[in-house]
C-alpha positions as CSV (number, residue, x, y, z in Angstrom):
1,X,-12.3,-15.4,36.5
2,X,-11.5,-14.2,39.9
3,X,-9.4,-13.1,42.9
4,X,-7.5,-10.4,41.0
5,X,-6.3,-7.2,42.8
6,X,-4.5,-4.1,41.9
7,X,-2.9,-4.7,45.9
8,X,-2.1,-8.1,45.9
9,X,0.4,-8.7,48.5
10,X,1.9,-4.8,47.2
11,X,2.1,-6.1,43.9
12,X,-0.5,-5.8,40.7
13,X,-2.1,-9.1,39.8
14,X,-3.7,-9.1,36.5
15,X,-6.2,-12.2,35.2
16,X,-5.3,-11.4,31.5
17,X,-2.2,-9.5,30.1
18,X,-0.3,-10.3,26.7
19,X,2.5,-11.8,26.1
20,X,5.5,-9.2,26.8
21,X,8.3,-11.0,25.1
22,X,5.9,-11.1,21.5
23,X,8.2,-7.8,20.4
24,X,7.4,-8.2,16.5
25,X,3.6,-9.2,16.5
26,X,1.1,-9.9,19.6
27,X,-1.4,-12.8,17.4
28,X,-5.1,-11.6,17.9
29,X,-7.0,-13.8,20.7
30,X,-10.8,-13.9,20.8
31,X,-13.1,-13.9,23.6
32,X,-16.4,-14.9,24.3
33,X,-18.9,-16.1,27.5
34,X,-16.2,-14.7,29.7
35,X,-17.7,-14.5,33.5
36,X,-16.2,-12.2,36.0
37,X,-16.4,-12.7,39.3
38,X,-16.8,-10.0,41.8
39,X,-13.1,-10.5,43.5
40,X,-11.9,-9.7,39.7
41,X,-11.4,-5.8,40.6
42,X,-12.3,-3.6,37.6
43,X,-9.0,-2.1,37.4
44,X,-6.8,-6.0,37.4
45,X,-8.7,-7.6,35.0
46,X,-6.7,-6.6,32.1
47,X,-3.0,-5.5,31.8
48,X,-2.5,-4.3,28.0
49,X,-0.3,-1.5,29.0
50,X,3.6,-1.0,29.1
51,X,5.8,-3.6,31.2
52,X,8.6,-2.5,32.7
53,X,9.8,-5.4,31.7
54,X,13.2,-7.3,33.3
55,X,17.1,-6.7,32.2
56,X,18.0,-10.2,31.1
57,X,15.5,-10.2,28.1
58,X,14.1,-8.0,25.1
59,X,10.7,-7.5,27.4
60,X,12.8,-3.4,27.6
61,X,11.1,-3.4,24.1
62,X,8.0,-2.9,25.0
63,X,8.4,-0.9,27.9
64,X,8.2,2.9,28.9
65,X,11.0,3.8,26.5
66,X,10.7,1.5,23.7
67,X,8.9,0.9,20.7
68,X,7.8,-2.5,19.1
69,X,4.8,-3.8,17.2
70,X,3.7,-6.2,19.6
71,X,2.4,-3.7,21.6
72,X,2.0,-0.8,19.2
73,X,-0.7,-3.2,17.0
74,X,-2.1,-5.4,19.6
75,X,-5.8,-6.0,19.7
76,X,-8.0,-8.8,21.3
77,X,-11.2,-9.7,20.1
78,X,-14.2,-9.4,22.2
79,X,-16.6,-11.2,20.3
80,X,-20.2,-10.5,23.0
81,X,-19.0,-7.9,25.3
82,X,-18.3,-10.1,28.0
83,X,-14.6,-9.4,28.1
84,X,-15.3,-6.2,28.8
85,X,-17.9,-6.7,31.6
86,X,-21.1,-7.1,29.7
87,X,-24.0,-9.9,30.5
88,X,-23.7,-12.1,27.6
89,X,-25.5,-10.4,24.5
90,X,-26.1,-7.7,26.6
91,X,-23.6,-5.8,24.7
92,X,-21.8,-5.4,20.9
93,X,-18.7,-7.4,19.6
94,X,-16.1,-4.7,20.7
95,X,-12.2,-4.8,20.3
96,X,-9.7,-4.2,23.0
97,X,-6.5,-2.5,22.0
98,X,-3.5,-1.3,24.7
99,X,-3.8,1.9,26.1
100,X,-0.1,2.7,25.0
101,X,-1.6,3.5,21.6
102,X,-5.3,4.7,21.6
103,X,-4.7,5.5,18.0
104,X,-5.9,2.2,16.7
105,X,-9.1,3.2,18.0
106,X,-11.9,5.6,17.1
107,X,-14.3,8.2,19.1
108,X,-16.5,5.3,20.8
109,X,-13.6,4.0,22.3
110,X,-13.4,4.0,26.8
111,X,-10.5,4.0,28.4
112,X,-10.1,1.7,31.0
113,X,-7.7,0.5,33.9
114,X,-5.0,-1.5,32.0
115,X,-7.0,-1.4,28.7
116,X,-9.1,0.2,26.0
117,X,-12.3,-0.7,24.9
118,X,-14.0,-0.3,21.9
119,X,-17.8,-1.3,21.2
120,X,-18.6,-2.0,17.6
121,X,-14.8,-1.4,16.4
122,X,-13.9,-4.2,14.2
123,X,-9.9,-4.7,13.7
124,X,-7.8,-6.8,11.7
125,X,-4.2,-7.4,11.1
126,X,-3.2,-6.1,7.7
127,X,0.7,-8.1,7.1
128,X,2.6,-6.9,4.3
129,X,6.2,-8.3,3.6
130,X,8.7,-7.5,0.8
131,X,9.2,-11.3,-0.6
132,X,12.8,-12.4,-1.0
133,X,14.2,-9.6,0.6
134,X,16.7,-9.6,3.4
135,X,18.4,-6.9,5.1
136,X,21.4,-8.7,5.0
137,X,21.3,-9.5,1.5
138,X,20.2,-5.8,0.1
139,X,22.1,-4.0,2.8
140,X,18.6,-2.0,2.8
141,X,16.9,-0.7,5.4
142,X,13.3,0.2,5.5
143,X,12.7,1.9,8.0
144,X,9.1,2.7,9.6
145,X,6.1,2.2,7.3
146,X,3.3,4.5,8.7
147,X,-0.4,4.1,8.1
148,X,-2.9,6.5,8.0
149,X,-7.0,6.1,8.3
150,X,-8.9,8.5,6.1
151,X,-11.9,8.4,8.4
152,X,-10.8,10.2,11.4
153,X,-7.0,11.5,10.5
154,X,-5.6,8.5,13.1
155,X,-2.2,7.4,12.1
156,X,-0.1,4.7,13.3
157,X,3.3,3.3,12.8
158,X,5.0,-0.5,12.5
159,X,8.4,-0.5,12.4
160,X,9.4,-4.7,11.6
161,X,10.7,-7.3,13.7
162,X,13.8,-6.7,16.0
163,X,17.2,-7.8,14.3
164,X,18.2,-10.5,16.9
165,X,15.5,-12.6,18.2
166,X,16.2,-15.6,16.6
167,X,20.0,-16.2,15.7
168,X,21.6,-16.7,13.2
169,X,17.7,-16.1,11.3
170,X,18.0,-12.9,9.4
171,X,15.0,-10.7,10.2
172,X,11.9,-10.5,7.5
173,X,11.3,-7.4,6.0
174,X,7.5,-7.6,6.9
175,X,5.3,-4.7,8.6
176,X,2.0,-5.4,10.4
177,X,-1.2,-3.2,11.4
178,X,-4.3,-4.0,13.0
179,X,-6.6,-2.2,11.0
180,X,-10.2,-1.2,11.0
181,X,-13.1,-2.7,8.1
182,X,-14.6,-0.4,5.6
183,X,-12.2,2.1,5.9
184,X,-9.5,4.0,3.7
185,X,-6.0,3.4,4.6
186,X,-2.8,5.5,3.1
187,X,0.6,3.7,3.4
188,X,3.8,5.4,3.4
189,X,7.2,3.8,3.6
190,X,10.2,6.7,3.7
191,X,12.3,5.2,2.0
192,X,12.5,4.1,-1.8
193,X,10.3,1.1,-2.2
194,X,11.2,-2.6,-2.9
195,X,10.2,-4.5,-6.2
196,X,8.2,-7.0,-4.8
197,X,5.7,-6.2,-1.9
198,X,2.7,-8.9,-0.5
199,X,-0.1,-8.2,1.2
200,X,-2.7,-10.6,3.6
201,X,-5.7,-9.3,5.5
202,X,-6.6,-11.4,8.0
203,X,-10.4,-10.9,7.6
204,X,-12.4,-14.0,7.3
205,X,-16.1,-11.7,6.7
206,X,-16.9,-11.1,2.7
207,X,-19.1,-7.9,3.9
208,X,-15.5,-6.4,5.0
209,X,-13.7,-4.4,2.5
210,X,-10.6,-1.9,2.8
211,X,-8.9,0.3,0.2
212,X,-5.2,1.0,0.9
213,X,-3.4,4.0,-0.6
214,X,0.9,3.3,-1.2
215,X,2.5,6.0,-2.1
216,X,5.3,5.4,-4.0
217,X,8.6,7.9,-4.5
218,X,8.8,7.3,-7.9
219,X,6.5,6.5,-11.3
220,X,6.0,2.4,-11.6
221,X,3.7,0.8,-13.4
222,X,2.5,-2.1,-11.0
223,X,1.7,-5.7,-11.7
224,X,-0.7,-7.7,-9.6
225,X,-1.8,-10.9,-8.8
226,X,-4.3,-12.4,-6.4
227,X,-2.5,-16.0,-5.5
228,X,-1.4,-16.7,-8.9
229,X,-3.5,-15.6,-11.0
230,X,-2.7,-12.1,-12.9
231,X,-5.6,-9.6,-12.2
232,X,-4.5,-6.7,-14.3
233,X,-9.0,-7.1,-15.8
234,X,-9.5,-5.5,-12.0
235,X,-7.6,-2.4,-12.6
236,X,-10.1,0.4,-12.8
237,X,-7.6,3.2,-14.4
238,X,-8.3,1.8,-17.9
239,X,-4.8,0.3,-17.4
240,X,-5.8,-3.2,-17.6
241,X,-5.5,-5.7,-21.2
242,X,-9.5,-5.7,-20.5
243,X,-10.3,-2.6,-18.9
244,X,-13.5,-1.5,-19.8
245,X,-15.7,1.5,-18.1
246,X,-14.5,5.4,-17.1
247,X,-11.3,5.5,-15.2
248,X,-11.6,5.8,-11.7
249,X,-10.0,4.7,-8.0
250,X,-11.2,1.4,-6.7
251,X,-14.0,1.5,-4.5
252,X,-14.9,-0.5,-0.9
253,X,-17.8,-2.1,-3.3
254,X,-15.5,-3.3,-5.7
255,X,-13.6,-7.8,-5.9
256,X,-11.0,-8.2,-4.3
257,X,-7.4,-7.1,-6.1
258,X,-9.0,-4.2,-8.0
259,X,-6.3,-1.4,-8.2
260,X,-5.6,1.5,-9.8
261,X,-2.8,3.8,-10.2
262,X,-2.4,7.9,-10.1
263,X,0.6,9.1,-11.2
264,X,0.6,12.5,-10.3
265,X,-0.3,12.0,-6.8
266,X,2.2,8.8,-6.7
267,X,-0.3,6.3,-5.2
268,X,-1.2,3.2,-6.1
269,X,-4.9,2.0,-4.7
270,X,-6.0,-1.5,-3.9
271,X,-9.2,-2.8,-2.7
272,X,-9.2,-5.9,-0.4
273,X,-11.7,-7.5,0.6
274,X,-12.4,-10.1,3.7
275,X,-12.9,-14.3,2.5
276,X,-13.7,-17.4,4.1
277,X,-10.5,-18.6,3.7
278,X,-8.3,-15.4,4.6
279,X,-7.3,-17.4,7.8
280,X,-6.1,-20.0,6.2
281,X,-3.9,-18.4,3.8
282,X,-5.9,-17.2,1.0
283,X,-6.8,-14.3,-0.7
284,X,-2.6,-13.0,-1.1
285,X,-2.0,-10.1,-3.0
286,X,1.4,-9.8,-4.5
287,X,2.8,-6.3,-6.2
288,X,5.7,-6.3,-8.6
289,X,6.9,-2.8,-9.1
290,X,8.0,-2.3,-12.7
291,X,10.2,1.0,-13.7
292,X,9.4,3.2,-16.1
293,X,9.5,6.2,-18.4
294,X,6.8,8.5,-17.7
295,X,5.8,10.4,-20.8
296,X,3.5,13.2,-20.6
297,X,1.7,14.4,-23.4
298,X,-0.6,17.7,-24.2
299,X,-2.2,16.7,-27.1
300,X,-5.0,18.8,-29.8
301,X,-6.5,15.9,-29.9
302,X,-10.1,15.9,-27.8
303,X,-10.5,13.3,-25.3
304,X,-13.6,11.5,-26.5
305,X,-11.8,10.9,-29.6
306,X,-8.5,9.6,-28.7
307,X,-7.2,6.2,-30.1
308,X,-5.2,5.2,-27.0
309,X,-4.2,1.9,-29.3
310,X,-2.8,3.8,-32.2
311,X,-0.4,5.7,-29.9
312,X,0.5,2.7,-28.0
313,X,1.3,0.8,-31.6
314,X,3.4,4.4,-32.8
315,X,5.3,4.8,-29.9
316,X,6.2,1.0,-29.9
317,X,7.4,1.5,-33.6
318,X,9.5,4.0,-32.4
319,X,10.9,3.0,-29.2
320,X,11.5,-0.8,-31.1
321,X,10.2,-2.3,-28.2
322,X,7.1,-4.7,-27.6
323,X,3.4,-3.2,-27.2
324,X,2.9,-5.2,-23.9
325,X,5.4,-2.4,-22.4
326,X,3.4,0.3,-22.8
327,X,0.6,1.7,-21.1
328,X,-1.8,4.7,-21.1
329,X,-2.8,5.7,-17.7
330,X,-4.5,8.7,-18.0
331,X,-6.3,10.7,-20.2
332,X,-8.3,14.0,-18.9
333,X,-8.6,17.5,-20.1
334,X,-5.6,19.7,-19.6
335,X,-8.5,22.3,-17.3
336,X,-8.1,19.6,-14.9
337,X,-4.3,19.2,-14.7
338,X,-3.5,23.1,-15.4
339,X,0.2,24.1,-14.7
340,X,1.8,20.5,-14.9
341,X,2.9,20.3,-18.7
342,X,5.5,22.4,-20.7
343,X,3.7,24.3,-23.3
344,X,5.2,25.7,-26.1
345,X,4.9,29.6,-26.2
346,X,3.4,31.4,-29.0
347,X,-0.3,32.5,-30.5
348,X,0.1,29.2,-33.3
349,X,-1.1,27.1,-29.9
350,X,-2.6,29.2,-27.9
351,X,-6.0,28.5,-28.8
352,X,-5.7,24.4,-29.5
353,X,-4.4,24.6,-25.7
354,X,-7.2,25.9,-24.4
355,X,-8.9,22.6,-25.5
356,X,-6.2,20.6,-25.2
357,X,-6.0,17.1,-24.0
358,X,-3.1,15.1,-21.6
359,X,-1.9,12.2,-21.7
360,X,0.4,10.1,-19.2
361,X,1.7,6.7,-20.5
362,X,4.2,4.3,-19.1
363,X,7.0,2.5,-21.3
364,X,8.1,-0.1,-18.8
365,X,11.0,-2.5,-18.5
366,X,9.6,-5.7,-19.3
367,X,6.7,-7.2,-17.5
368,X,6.6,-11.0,-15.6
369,X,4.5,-13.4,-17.5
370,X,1.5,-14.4,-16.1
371,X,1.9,-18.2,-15.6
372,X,-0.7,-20.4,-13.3
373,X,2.3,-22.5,-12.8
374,X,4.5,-19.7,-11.0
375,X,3.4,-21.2,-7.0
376,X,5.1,-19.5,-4.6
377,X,4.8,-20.3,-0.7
378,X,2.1,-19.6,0.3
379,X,-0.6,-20.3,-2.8
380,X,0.9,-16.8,-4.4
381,X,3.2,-15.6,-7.5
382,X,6.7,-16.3,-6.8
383,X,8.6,-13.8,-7.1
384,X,11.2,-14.8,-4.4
385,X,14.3,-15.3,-6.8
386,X,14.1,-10.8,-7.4
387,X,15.2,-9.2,-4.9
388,X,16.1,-5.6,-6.2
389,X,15.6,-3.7,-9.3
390,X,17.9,-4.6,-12.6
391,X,20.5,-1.9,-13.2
392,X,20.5,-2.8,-16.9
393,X,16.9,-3.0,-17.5
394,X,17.1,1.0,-16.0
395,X,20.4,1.5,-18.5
396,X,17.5,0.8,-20.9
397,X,15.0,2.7,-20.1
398,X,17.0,5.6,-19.9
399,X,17.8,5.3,-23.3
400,X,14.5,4.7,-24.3
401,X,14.0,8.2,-22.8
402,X,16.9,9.9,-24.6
403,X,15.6,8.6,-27.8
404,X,12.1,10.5,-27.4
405,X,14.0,14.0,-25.9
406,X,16.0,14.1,-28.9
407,X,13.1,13.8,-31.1
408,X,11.3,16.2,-29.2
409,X,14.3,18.4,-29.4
410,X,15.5,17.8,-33.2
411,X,15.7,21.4,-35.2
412,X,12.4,22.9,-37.0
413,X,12.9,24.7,-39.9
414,X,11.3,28.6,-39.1
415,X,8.1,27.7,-39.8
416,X,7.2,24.5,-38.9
417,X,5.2,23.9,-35.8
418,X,6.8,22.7,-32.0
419,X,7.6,19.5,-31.7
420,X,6.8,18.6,-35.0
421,X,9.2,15.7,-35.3
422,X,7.9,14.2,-32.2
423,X,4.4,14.9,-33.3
424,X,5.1,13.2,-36.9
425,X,6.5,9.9,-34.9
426,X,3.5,9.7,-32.4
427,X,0.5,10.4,-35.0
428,X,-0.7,13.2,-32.6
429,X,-0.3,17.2,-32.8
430,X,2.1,17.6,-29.4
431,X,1.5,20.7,-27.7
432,X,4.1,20.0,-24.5
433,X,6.0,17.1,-23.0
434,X,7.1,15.7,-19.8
435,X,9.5,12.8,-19.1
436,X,10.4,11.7,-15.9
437,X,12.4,7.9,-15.5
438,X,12.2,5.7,-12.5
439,X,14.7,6.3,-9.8
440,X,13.9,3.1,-7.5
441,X,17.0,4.6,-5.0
442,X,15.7,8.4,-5.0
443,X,13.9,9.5,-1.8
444,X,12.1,12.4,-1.9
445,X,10.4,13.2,1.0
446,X,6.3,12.0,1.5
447,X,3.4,14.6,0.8
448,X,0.9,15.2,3.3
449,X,-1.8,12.5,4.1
């Protein structure tokens, strides 16, 4: 490449710039054995920065004053250095991101004349969608869906596709990120999330692995499959039908789909991990977000010697409702969790709390059964035909939840012990209780990173 120069008859000629009108997503292009000539001047090779862009087309978005993804999550591969000036394997793979938003980057990055470049930095888009919803159909708008790496503190933004690029099309709800390998992402949308949500990282190396962090607004227990097939054996909370080992967060090391969820810091963790057929489609990850009726327990009863499928069988007995709804998700000491549960007052207790245990399960509105025949587009679960949460399936749950306050609630004669009704039902001495129901339309606002 040659003859490029930032004076070219008094305008800027660049050999290599992106595509300005690609407002909702700039595709990744990789280079290799590129040879620069010495009429290429260093600062006209590359023009990744803002256009100006021209008043009879959506180019504006991209420009000084606007704000699109193309842009905001564009990166080029440069797969021997040579895009960036090197003698071929004279330098490392490197990526090259716009200098409009150096946050995609990390501390080896250079800044350059029309570009950034980044030795050793390997990005990938991560695409995540809501399937089967559309703006117009919902009337819901999501808003900006930020993403923040746990590495160095670097956030980002993607805010979906413009609403008028391809009439009458309705726009996807669908985000997009070029993300960096072996790293720890957090998610946060602002606004109350959808039921369904898909995710696909484009990275084709099985050394890769990322672990993303969604917060959520509200408690959900989650479903998840990997293409079709269910993968709730993956989940590393002990939530799982299979679940075996202490409960923990997933871990770069572990498959692909294994997820756990936290729900008292509201986020749900997934590990994915890079495949040879990730270009081609594979590899989906589909989330079904089901609501619930957190209850919260402090319990006598020692950890190491609670019977997690007793309660489970009691509470379904009670509640009339099948076993496959509910769910322990944690169990821990209450040391660990001090402050968070509603213990009744008095010396009878005080010294069983001090050794207390606390328990958080999930009594869900009725999960989707796994079926290998379920294809969706793509090779994944289809879950197209749901676009929003059931107002009668909540209707339930909250009267699943008034049948355990007024049990919890129900007169004691003078001496009988707190909660003794509720205690009687569950099998279980009941120190305190929590309940909290899903409110998919409540907002409140995001914690810190």
């Amino acid at each position: 490449l040659g003859a490029f120069t930032s004076d070219d008859c008094g305008r800027t000629s660049s050999a290599l710039s992106f595509n300005p009108t690609a407002i909702d997503l700039s595709l990744p292009q990789r280079f290799s054995d590129v040879r620069w000539l010495a009429s290429a001047a260093p600062d006209a090779r590359l023009a990744l920065g803002r256009n100006a862009g021209a008043a009879t087309n959506r180019v504006s978005d991209c420009g000084p004053t606007g704000d699109c993804d193309g842009l905001a999550h564009l990166f080029w591969e440069d797969s021997d250095g040579t895009l960036g000036g090197a003698a071929p394997g004279a330098a490392p793979a490197a990526s090259v991101i716009s200098p409009a938003h150096p946050n995609l980057g990390d501390s080896g990055c250079e800044a350059r004349a029309g570009y950034t470049h980044c030795p050793g930095l390997d990005l990938r888009t991560l695409y995540w969608e809501a399937p089967g919803i559309l703006t117009q159909q919902t009337g819901r708008f999501l808003g900006r869906f930020k993403t923040w790496r746990e590495s160095d503190g670097r956030e980002s933004y993607s805010i979906g596709p413009k609403a008028d690029m391809c009439l009458p099309s309705v726009p996807g709800q669908d985000r997009s990120w070029a993300v960096k390998a072996n790293d720890q992402l957090n998610l946060t949308l602002f606004t109350s999330p959808p039921k369904n949500h898909r995710l696909r990282w484009f990275q084709e190396s099985s050394d890769a692995a990322l672990r993303v962090a969604i917060f959520l607004t509200q408690p959900f227990r989650l479903q998840v499959w990997v293409g079709n097939t269910d993968v709730s054996t993956l989940a590393t909370d002990g939530s799982g039908d299979d679940a075996v080992g202490t409960p923990r967060l997933p871990e770069l090391t572990d498959p692909h789909g294994a997820h756990a969820f936290d729900p008292h810091k509201r986020r749900f963790y997934l590990t994915l991990r890079g495949g040879d057929d990730r270009l081609r489609g594979g590899g989906v990850v589909t989330l079904r977000l089901l609501m619930v009726v957190q209850l919260s327990l402090t319990t006598t009863v020692p950890a190491d010697e609670f019977d997690g499928a007793s309660l489970v069988a009691n509470v379904a007995t009670l509640l009339q409702i099948p076993q496959t709804r509910i769910r322990v998700v944690q169990v821990q000491g209450v040391q660990a969790d001090a402050g968070r549960r509603r213990l009744q007052d008095g010396a009878t207790n005080a010294t069983a709390a001090a050794n207390a245990t606390t328990i958080v399960l999930h009594i869900s509105e009725p999960p989707l059964a796994a079926d290998a025949d379920a294809q969706g587009e793509s090779g994944s679960v289809d879950v197209s035909d749901e676009v929003d949460f059931d107002a009668g399936e909540l209707a339930e749950l909250q009267t699943l939840s008034a049948v355990i306050t007024d049990l919890a609630e129900a007169p004691s004669s003078p001496d009988a012990q707190p909660f003794e009704a509720l205690s009687t039902a569950l099998g279980l001495e009941v120190l305190g209780f929590e309940l909290e129901t899903t409110d998919p339309y409540s907002s409140p606002p995001p914690p810190p990173p």
